[in-house]
C-alpha positions as CSV (number, residue, x, y, z in Angstrom):
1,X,2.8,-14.1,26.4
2,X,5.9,-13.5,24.5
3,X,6.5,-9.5,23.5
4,X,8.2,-7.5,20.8
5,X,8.9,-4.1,20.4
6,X,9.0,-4.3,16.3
7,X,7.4,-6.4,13.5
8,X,8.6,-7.7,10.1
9,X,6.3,-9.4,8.2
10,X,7.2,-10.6,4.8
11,X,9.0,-13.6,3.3
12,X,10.4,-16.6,4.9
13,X,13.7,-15.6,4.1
14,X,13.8,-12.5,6.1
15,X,14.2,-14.7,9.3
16,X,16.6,-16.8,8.4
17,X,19.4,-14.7,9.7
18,X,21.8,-15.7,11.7
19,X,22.2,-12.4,13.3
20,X,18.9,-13.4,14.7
21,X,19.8,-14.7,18.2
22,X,17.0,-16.2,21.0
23,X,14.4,-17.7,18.6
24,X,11.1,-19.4,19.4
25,X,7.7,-20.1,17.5
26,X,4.9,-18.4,19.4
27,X,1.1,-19.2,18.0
28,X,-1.4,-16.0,19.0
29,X,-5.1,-16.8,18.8
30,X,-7.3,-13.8,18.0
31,X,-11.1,-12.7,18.2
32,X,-10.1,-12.2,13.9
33,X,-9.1,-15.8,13.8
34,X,-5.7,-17.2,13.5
35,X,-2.3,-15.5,11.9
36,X,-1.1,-16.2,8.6
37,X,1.1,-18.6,10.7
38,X,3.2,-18.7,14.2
39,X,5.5,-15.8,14.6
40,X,9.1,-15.9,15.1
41,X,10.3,-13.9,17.6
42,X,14.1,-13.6,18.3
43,X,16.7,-10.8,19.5
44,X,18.0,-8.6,16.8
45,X,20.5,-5.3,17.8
46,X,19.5,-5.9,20.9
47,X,15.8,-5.6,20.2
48,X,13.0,-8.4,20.4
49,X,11.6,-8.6,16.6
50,X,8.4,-10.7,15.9
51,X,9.0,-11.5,12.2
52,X,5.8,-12.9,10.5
53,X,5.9,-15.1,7.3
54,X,2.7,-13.4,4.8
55,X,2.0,-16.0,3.1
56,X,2.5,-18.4,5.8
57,X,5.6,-21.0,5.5
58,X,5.7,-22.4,2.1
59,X,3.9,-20.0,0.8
60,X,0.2,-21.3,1.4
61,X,-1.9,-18.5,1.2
62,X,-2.6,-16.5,-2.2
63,X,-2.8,-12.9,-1.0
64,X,-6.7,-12.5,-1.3
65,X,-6.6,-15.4,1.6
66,X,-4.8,-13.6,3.7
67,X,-6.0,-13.3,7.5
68,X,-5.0,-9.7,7.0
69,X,-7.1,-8.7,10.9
70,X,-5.6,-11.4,12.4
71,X,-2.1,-10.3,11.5
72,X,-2.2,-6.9,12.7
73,X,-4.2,-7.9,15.8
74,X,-1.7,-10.5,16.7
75,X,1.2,-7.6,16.7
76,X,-1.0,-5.7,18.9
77,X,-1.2,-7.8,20.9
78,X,2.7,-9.1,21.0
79,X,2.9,-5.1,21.9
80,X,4.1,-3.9,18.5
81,X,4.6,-0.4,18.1
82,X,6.2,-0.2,14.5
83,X,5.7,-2.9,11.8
84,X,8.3,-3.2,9.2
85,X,7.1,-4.6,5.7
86,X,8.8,-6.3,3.1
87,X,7.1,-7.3,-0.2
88,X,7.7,-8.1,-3.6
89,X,6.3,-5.3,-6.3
90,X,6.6,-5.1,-10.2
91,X,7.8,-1.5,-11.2
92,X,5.8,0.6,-13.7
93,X,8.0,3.0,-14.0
94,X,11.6,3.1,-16.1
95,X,13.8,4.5,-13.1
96,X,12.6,1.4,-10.7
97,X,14.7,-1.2,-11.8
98,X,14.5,-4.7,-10.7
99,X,17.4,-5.1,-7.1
100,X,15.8,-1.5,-6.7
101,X,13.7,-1.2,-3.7
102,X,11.0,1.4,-3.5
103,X,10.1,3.3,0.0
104,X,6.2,4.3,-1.1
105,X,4.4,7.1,0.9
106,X,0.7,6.2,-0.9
107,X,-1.4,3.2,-1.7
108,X,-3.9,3.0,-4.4
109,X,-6.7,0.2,-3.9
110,X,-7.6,-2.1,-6.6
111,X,-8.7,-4.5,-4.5
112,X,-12.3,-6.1,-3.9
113,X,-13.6,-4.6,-0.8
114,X,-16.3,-7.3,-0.2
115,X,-13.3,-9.6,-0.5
116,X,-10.6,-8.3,1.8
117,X,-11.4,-7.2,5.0
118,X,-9.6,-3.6,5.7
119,X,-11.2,-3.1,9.5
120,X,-11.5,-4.0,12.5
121,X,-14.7,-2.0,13.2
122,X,-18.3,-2.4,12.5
123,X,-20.9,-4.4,14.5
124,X,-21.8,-1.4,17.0
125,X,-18.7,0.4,16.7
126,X,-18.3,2.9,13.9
127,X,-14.4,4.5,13.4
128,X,-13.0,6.4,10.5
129,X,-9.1,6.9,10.8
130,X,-7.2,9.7,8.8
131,X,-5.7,8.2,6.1
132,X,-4.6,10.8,4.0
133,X,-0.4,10.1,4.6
134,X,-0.6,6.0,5.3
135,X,2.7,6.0,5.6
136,X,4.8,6.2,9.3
137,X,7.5,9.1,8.2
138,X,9.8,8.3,10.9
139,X,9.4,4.3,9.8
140,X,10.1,5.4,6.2
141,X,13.1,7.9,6.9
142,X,14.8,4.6,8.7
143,X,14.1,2.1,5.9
144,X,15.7,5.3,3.6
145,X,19.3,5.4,6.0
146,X,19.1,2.2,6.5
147,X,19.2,1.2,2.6
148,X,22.1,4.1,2.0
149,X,23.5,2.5,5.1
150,X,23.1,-1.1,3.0
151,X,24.4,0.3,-0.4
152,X,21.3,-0.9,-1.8
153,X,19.8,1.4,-4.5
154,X,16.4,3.3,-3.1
155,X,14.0,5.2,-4.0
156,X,11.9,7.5,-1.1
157,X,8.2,8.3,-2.3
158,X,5.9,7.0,-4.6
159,X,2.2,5.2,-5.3
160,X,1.9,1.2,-4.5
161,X,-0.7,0.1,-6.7
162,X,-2.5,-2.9,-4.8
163,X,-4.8,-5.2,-7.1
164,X,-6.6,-8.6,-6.1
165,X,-4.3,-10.7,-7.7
166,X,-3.3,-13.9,-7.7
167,X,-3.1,-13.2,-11.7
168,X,-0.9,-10.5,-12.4
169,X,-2.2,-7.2,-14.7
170,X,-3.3,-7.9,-18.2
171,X,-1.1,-5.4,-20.1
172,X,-4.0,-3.3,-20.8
173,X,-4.5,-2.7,-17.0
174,X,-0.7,-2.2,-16.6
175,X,-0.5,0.6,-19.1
176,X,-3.7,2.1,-17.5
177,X,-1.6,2.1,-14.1
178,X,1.2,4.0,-15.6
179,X,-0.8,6.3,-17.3
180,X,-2.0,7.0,-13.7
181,X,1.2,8.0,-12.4
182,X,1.4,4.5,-10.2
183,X,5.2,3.8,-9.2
184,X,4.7,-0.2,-8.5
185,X,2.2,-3.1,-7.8
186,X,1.9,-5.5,-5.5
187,X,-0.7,-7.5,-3.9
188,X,-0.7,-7.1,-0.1
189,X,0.2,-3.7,1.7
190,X,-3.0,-1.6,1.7
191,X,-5.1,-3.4,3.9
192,X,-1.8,-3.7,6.1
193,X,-1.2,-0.5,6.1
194,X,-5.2,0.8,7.1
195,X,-5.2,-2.2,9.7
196,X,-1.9,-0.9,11.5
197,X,-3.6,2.7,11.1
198,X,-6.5,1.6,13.1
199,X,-3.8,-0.5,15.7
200,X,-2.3,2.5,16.4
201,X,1.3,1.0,15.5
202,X,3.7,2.6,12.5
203,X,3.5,1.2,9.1
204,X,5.9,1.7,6.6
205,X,6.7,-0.7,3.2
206,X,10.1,-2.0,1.7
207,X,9.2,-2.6,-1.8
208,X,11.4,-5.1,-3.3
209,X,11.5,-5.0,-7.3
210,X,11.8,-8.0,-8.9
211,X,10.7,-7.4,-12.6
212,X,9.3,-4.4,-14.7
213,X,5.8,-5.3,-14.9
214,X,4.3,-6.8,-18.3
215,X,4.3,-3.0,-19.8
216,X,8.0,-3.4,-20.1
217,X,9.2,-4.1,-23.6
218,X,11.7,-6.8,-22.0
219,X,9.0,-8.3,-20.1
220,X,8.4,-11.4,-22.1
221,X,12.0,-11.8,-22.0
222,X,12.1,-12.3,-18.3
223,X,12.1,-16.1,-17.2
224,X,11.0,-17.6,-13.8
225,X,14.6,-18.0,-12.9
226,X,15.4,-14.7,-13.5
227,X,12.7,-13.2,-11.2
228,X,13.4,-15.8,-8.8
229,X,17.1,-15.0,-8.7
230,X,16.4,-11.3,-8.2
231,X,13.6,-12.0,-5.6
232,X,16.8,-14.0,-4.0
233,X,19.3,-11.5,-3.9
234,X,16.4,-8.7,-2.9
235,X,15.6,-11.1,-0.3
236,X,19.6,-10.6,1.2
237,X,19.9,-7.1,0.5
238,X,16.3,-6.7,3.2
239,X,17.8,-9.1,5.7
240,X,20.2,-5.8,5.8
241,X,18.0,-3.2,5.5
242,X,15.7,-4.6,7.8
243,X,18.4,-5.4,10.5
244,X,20.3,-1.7,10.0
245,X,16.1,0.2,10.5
246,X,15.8,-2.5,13.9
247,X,18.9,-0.7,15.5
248,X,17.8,2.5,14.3
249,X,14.3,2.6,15.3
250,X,15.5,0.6,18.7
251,X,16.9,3.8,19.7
252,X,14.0,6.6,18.2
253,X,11.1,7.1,20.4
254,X,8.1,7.6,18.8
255,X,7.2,11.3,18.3
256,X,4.5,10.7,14.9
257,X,1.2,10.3,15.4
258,X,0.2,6.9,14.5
259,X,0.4,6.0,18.5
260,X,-2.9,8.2,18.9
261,X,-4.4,7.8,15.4
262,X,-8.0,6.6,17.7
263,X,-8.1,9.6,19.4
264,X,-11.0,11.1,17.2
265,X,-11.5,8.4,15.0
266,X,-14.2,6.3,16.8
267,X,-17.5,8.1,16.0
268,X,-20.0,5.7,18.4
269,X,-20.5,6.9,21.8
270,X,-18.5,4.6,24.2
271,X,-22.2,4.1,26.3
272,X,-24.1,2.9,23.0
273,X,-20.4,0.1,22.7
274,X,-21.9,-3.7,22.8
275,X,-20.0,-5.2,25.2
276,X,-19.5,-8.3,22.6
277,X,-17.6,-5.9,20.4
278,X,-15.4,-4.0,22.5
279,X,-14.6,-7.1,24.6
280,X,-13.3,-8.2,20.9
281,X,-11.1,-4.9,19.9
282,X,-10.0,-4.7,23.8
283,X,-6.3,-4.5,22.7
284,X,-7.0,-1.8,20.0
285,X,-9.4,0.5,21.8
286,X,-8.6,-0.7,25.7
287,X,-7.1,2.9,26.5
288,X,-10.3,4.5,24.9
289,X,-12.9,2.9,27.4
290,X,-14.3,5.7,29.7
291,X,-13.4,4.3,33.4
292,X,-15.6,4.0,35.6
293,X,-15.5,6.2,38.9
């Protein structure tokens, strides 16, 4: 099987660079089902990058849809240690402008937990992981240089708001999120974020503003072609970013914790483990599987 040492997963556009060099289409079959699509995996600084399209190519999949296990799982097991994410957010807040781009340390979940699927545990096999900072700091710090290093206008910090979706916030609900001190709102990163958690593989997000949400005085004022020109130019300014954070983390081992976040997270005795259920999280919990003498 085709490796990589980093994940992207965002946009179609974020592959279709041509500093990317060594490219092929690899399709990963998981116990969780199948990807949002086939990765593409190429050399970039030097490093092999699996870059995965969210919403599969063409943008199929509305974002409660999305095979959000398989996803993670399929990094896993590509032997992805730090997954790099780019999405598209409203801002709801004044000082993050649309071309901004937001680095956030927290998540707030709006989302429908019968719905979306934010574990790979359960049937015999009980873990909670520490999910107090979901953020990877060292992941975040080289999105942060690696914007300054982009002259792209970043802000480190701050809450993404994640909602169902596909219908963005009434304006009731988007007031309600600002009076709550949320930063920006998207529709996707959360169950990411937990999903790497429980992978053991650093998370961090690239928020890409496109539009103040409908809050905004001037919202009304904003056409499709607006939003779609600043989603265009976001998309550019994140080829850069991304490809600047590759070379940087290329070159940073990995000192955080995220590589061991299972050490006392799985609360079910390895003995009482059905063997259906740990043949299925092999690749997650593999190094947590007393050996036999």
């Amino acid at each position: 099987m085709a490796t990589a040492q980093i994940g992207i997963i965002g946009g179609s556009g974020l592959y279709q660079m041509p500093e990317l060099k060594e490219v092929e289409d690899v399709r990963i079959e998981t116990p969780f089902g199948d990807p949002s699509d086939a990765f593409i995996i190429g050399t970039l600084e030097g490093v092999r990058v699996a870059f995965l399209p969210r919403h599969g190519r063409g943008h199929r999949l509305t974002p409660t849809e999305l095979p959000f296990r398989a996803n993670i799982y399929a990094m896993k097991l590509l032997g992805v240690e730090r997954i790099l994410s780019a999405s598209a957010v409203g801002s709801l807040q004044e000082q993050y402008a649309p071309l901004d781009m937001v680095i956030p340390d927290q998540f707030f979940d709006r989302t429908r937990a019968r719905v979306r699927e934010s574990t790979f545990f359960g049937e015999g096999i009980v873990a909670h992981i520490t999910f107090a900072h979901p953020v990877c700091d060292e992941v975040g710090e080289a999105l942060q240089e690696s914007c300054n290093q982009a002259n792209v206008r970043a802000h480190r910090g701050g809450t993404y708001l994640c909602m169902e979706g596909p219908a963005f916030s009434t304006k009731a609900e988007s007031n309600f999120y600002r009076s709550m001190g949320m930063d920006v709102i998207g529709m996707t990163n959360l169950q990411e974020a937990k999903l790497a958690r429980e992978a053991e593989i650093c998370y961090a997000t690239l928020a890409l503003v496109t539009d103040y949400d409908c809050w905004h005085e001037d919202h009304d004022a904003v056409s499709v072609e607006t939003v779609v020109e600043y989603l265009n130019k976001n998309v550019r300014n994140a080829q850069n970013v991304m490809r600047e954070a590759v070379k940087r983390l290329s070159t940073q081992p990995r000192s955080c914790k995220c590589g061991s976040a299972l050490k006392s997270a799985i609360f079910t005795a390895p003995e009482l483990w059905p063997e259906a259920t740990t043949k299925k999280l092999d690749a997650i919990i593999r190094k947590y599987i007393p050996q036999k003498v």
